[in-house]
N, C-alpha and C positions, 0 to 999 in steps of 0.2 A: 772510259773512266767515269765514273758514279759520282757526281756532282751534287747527288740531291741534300736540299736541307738538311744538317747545320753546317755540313762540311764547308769550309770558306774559312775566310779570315775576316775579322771583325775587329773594328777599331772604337774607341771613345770619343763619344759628341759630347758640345758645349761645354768641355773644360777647358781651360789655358792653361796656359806652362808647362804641362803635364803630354803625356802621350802615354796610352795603354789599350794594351787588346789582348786578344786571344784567337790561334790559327786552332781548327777542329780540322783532325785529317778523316780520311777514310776510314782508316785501323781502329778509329775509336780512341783517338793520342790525342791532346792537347796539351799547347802549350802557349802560356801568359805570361804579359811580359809590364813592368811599371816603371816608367824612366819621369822623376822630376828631380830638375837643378842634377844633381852628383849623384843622386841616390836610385840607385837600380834596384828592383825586385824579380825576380822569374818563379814560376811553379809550370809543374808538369803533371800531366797523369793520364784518367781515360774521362771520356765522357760518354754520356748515354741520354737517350731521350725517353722518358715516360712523363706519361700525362702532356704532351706537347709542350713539354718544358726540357730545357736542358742543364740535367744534371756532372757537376764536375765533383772529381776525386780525386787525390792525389796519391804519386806513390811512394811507401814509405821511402823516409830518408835512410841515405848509406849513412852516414853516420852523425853522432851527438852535434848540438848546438856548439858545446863548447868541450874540447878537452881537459884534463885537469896536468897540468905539465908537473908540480910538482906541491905536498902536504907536508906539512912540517910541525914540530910543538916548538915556540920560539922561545926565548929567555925574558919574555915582555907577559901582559895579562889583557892588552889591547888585541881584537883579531886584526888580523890584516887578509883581506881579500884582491888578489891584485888582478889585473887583463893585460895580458900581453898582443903584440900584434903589430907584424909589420906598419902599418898604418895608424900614428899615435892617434887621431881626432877618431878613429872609432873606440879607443881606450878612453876617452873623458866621459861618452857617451854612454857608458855601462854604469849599472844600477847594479845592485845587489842586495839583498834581506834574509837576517836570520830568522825570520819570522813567515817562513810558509806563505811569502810575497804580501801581507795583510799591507792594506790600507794603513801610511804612513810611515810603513817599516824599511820605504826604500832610501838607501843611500847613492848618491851619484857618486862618480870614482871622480878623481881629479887629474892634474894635465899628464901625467905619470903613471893612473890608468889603479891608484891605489886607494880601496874601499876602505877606512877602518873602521868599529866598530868599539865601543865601551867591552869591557869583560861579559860576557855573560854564556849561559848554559843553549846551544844550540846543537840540532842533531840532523841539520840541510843548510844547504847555501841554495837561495835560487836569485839567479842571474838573467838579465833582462837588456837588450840590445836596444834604446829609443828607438831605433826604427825602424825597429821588429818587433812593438810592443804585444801583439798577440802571441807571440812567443816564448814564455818564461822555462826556463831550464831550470832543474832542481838537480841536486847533486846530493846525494845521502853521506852521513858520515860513516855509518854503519859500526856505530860506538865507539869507534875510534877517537882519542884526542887531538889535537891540529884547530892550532891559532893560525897560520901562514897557510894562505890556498892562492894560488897563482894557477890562473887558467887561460887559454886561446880561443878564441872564436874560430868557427870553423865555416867557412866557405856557404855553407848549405842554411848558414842561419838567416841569408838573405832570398831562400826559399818562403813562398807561400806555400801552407798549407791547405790546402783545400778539402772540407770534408762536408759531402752532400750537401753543392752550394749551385742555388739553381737561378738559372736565369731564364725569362719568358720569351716564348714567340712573338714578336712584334711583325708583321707584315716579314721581309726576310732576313728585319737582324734581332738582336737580344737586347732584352731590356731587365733590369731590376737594380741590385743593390750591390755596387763597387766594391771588392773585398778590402780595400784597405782606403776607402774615403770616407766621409763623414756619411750615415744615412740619407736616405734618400734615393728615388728610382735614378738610374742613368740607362741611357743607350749606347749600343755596341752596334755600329753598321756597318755590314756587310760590304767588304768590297768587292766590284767585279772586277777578275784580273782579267777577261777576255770577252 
């Protein structure tokens, strides 16, 4: 069995509360894992080593952030964007914006997972998970009318994506910048299982 660098498993130094790493197989697979308090993240893909760094990729998802369950033209002039989902506390937690996600345009849903908006001329809804904030869904309308858009969140939105995101060689574990914590270098060390 071929053990050489990077293949291992590799965990997160000097954070508390938190726990995250990343197993590198032989095959060139990896898979990351972020557990704080309740909130779990995972991503998957391949990794590679150039330049004695290690590069990660992810692979595309099977399917959308969110589905659209059902679009409607209502007998009101307010839009209504709602989230459905077994789980209400991930429903209060959804954002939405007719505005192409701009800076101020987002709306939080409330306990009941319902966006509304004042009347106005929109041609996307994008949608945005708190805690999955680098992750914004857009939905086109594709000129279509439709005040009433109710949609689901889909499993895979608690996927990281990973795209040529490189971490350093440190003596034998990895070191650089946490895909989902604030900047700044972190270490990943290497455990031995044997």
């Amino acid at each position: 069995m071929n053990t050489a660098w990077p293949v291992g498993e590799y965990y997160l130094q000097g954070v508390t509360e938190m726990a995250s790493g990343f197993k590198l197989d032989e095959n060139g697979r990896f898979d990351f894992f972020f557990s704080y308090g309740a909130l779990d993240r995972q991503g998957r893909g391949t990794w590679a080593v150039k330049n004695g760094q290690v590069v990660f990729n992810s692979d595309q998802p099977a399917t959308a952030d969110f589905t659209l369950l059902e679009k409607s033209q209502g007998d009101h002039e307010e839009i209504l964007v709602m989230v459905k989902d077994s789980n209400p506390l991930i429903c209060r937690h959804m954002f939405a914006s007719l505005q192409e996600g701009a800076p101020e345009s987002w709306v939080q849903a409330n306990q009941r997972g319902e966006i509304v908006f004042p009347p106005a001329a929109f041609s996307a809804v994008c949608l945005l998970l708190e805690f999955c904030h680098e992750r914004v869904f857009r939905f086109e309308l594709n000129g279509e009318l439709a005040n009433e858009l109710i949609f689901k969140p889909e499993p895979v939105i608690f996927d990281y994506l990973f795209k040529d995101f490189i971490l350093k060689r440190e003596g034998d574990d990895l070191v650089g910048q946490h895909p989902l914590l604030k900047p700044g270098e972190y270490q990943f060390r290497q455990v031995r299982l044997f």
